[in-house]
C-alpha positions as CSV (number, residue, x, y, z in Angstrom):
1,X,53.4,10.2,37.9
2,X,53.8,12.6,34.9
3,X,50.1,13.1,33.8
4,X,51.2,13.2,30.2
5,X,52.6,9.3,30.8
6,X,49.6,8.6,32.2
7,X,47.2,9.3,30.0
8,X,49.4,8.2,26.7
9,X,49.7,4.9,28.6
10,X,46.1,4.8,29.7
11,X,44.9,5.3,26.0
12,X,47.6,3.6,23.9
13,X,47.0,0.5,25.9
14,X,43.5,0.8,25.3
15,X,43.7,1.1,21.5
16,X,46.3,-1.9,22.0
17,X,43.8,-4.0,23.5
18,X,40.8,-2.9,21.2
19,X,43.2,-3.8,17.9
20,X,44.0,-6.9,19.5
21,X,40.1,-7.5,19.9
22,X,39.3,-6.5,16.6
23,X,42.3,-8.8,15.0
24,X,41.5,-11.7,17.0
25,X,37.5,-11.2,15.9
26,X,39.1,-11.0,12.3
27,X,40.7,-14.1,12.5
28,X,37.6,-16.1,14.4
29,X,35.3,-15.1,11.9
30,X,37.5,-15.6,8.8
31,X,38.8,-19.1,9.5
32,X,39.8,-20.8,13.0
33,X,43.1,-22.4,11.5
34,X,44.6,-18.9,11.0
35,X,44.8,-19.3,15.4
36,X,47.7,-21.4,14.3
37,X,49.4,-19.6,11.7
38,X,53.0,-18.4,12.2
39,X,52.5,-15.2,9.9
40,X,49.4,-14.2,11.5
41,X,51.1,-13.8,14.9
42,X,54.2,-12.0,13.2
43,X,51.8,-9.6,11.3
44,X,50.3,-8.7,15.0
45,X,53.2,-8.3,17.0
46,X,54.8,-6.0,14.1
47,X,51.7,-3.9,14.4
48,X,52.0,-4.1,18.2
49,X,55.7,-3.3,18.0
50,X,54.8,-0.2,15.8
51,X,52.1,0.9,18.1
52,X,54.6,1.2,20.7
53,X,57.0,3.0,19.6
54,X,54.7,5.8,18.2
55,X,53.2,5.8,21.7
56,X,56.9,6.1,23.0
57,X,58.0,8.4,20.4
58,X,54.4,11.0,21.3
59,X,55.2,10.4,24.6
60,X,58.5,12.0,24.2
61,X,57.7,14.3,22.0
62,X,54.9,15.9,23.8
63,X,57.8,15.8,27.5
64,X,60.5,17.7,25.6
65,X,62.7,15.3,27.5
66,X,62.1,12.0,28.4
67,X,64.0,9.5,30.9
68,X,64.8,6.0,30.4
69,X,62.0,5.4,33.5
70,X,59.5,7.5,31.8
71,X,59.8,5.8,28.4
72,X,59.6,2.3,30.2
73,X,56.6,3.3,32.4
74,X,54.5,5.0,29.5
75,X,54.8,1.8,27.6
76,X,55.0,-0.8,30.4
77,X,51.1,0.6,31.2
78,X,50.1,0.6,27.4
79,X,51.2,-3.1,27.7
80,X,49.8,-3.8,30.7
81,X,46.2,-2.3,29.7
82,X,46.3,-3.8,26.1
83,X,47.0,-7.2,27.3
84,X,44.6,-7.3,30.3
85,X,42.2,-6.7,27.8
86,X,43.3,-9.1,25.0
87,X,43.6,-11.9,27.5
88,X,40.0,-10.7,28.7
89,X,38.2,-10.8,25.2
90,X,39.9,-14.6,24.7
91,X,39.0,-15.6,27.8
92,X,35.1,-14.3,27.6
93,X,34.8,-15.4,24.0
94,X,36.4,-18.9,24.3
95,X,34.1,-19.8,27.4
96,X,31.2,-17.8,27.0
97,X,30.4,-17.1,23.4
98,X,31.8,-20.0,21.2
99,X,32.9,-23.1,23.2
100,X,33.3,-25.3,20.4
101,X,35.9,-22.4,18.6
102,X,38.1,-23.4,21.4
103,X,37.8,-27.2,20.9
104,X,38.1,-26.8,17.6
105,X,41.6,-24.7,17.6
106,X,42.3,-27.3,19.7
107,X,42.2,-30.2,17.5
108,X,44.0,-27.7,14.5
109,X,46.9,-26.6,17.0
110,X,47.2,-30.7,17.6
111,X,47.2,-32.3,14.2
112,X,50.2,-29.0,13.2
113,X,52.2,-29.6,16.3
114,X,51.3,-33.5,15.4
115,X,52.6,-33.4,11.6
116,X,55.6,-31.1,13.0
117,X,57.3,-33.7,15.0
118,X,56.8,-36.4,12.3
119,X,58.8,-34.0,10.3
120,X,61.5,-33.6,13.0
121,X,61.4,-37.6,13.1
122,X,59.9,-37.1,16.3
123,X,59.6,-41.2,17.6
124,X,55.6,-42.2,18.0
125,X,55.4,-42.9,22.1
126,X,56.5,-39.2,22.8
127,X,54.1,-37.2,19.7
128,X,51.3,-39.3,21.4
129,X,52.3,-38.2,24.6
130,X,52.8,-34.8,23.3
131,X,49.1,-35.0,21.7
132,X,47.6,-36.8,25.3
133,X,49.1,-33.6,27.4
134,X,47.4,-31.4,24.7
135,X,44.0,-33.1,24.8
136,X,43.9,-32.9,28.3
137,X,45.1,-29.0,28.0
138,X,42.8,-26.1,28.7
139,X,44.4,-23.2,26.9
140,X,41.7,-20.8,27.4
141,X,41.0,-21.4,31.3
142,X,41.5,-19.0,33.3
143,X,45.2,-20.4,34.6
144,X,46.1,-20.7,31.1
145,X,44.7,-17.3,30.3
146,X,46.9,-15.5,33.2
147,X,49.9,-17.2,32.7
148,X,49.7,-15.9,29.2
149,X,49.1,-12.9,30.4
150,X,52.1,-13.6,32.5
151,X,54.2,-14.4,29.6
152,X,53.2,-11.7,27.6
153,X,53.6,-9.2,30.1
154,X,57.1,-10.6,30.4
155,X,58.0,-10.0,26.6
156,X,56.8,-6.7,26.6
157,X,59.1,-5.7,29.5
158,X,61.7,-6.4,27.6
159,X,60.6,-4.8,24.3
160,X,59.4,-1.2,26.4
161,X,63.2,-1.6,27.8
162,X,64.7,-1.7,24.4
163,X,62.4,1.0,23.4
164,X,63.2,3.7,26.8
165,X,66.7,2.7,26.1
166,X,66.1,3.9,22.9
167,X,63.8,7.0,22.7
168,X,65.5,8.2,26.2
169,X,66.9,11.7,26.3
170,X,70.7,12.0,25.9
171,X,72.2,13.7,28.9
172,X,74.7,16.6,28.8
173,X,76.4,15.5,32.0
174,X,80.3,15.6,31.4
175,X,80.4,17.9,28.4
């Protein structure tokens, strides 16, 4: 592997996981209900989004030429690196350092989802079924945890596509 991929993946994906850190430590000590608030997760993957493609954009910059595989790969590891450690930070902090912060979001994220379906006319039996499965629900386990990190990873795949696609070189085969 390129050593220039490597280490731009290697160190983007650190400052991705340490922003992530820092953002979720902003929110937990501002105010727990901002856990559940839509803007607060757009305003983090925009900054994640931009993060990428700088990292892409260096990455390229610093090759000369860059391949759809090498764009994908330097980012794919950024993600991979910033997301371990994002999912690492919850997962320490939410059963280690503050166990109630996680009951707590808890009961937030279930009285929102709760007055959501009342909006959506949502009949009674299945919002308290809805709100039973929740209750019972351990988001920050450790199975929760890595099929977040699952899910994330997932996302991200897709996003560092669009991006390789994007910041790839053009060829001059054909002309």
């Amino acid at each position: 592997m390129n050593e220039i991929i490597k280490k731009n993946g290697v160190t983007f994906g650190i400052i991705l996981g340490l922003f992530s850190v820092l953002f979720t430590t902003a929110i937990y000590v501002t105010d727990l209900q901002l856990f559940t608030s839509w803007w607060i997760g757009l305003a983090s993957f925009a900054i994640a989004i931009a993060i990428g493609v700088v990292l892409v954009s260096k990455t390229k910059k610093q090759m000369g030429t860059m391949t759809f595989k090498e764009g994908f790969t330097v980012y794919f590891i950024a993600a991979l690196i910033g997301s371990f450690i994002s999912q690492l930070y919850n997962y320490i902090l939410f059963n280690f350092i503050d166990v109630q912060a996680k009951e707590t979001i808890k009961e937030i994220t279930m009285k929102y989802t709760s007055d959501m379906l009342e909006k959506f006319g949502t009949p009674a039996a299945a919002i308290n079924d809805t709100m039973q499965k929740m209750a019972e629900t351990d988001n920050y386990s450790i199975g929760n945890i890595l099929f977040g990190l699952a899910i994330a990873l997932v996302f991200q795949a897709i996003f560092g596509l669009i991006l390789a696609a994007i910041f790839k070189s053009k060829s001059n085969q054909g002309l």
